[in-house]
BAZA-67538 format. One record per residue (C-alpha): residue in three letters; x, y, z. Coordinates in nm, 2 decimals, padded with zeros to 4 digits. Layout:
N
{r ala; xx X; yy Y; zz Z}
...
% end
This chain:
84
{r unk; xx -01.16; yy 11.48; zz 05.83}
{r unk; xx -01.03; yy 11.23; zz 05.60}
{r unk; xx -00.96; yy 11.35; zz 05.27}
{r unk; xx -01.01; yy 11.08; zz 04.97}
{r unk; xx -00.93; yy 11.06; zz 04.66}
{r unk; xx -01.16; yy 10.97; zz 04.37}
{r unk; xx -01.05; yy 10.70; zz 04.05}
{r unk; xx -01.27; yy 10.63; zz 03.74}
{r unk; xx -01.24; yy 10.29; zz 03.60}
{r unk; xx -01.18; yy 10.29; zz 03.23}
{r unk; xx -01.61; yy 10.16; zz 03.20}
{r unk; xx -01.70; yy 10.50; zz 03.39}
{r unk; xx -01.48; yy 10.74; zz 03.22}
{r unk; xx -01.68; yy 10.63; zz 02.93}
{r unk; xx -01.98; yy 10.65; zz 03.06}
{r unk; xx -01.88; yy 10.99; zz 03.14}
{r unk; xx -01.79; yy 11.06; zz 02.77}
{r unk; xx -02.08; yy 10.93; zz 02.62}
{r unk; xx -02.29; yy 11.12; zz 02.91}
{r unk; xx -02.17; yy 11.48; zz 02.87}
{r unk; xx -02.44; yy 11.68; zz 02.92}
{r unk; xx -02.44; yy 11.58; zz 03.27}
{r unk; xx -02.15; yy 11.47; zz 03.32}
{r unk; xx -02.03; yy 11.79; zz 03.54}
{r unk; xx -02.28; yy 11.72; zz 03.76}
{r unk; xx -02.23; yy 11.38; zz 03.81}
{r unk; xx -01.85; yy 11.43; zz 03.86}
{r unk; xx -01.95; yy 11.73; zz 04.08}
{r unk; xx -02.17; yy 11.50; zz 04.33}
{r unk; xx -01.93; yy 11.21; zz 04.37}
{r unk; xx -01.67; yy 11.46; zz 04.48}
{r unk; xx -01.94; yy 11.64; zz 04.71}
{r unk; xx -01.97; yy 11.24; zz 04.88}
{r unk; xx -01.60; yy 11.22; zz 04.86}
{r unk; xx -01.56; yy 11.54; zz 05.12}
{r unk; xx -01.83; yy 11.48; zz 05.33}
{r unk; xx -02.01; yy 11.14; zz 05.27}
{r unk; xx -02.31; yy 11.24; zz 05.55}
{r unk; xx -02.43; yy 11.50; zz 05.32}
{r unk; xx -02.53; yy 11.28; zz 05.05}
{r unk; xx -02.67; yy 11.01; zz 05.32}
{r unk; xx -02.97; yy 11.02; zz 05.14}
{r unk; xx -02.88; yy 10.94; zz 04.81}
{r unk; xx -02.63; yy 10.66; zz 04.91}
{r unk; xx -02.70; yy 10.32; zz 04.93}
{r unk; xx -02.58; yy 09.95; zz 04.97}
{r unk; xx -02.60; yy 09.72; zz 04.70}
{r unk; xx -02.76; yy 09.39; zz 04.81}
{r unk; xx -02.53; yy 09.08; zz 04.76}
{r unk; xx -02.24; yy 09.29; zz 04.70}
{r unk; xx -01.98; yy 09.53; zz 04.85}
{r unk; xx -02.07; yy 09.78; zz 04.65}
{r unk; xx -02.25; yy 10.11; zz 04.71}
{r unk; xx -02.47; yy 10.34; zz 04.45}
{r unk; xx -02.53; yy 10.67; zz 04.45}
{r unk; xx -02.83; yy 10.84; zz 04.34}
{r unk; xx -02.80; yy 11.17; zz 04.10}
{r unk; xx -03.13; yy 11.25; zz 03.93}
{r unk; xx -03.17; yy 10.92; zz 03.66}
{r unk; xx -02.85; yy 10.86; zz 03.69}
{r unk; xx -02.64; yy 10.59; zz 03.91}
{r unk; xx -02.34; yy 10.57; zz 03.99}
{r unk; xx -02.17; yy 10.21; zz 04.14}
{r unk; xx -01.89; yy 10.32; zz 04.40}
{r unk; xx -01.63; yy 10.09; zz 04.60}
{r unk; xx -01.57; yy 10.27; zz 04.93}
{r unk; xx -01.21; yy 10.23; zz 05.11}
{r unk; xx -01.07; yy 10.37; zz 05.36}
{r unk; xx -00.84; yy 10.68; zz 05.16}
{r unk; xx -01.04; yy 10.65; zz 04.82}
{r unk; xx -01.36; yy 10.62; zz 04.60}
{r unk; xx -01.33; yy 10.40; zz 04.30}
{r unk; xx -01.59; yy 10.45; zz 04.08}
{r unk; xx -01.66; yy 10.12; zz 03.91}
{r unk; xx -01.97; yy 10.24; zz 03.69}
{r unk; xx -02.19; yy 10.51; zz 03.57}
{r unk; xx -02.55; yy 10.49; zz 03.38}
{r unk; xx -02.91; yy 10.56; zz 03.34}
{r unk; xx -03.07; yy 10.43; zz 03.64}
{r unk; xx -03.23; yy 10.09; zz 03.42}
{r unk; xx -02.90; yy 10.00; zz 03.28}
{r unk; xx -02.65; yy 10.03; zz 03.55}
{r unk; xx -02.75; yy 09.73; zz 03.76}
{r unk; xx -02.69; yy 09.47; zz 03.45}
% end
């Protein structure tokens, strides 16, 4: 099992901030995908037209790069919003 580590760009921390109340849970999923990516199948998919991946957590989306030894997590937002 690979383990891989998670970043935040500077955009998503903020998101984070300005998000608290469900912040935990967000940071709480992505970590859950970082371990074992198969368990959030479901709620992970490929953005068309670019190498990027969201993942799904209630309204909430979150815009990942994938690599092979890490997660960056480029940005964070209600599920309208996050796509702009």
């Amino acid at each position: 099992m690979i383990v891989r580590t998670v970043r935040y760009t500077t955009e998503a921390v903020k998101a984070l901030k300005r998000h608290a109340n469900v912040a935990r849970r967000i940071r709480d999923k992505i970590r859950q995908y970082a371990d074992d990516p198969a368990g959030q199948a479901n709620n992970v998919a490929a953005l068309r037209d670019s190498p990027y991946k969201r993942l799904r957590i209630g309204d909430f989306r979150v815009i990942l790069d994938e690599r092979d030894d890490e997660i960056v997590v480029i940005k964070i937002g209600p599920r309208g919003s996050v796509y702009e």
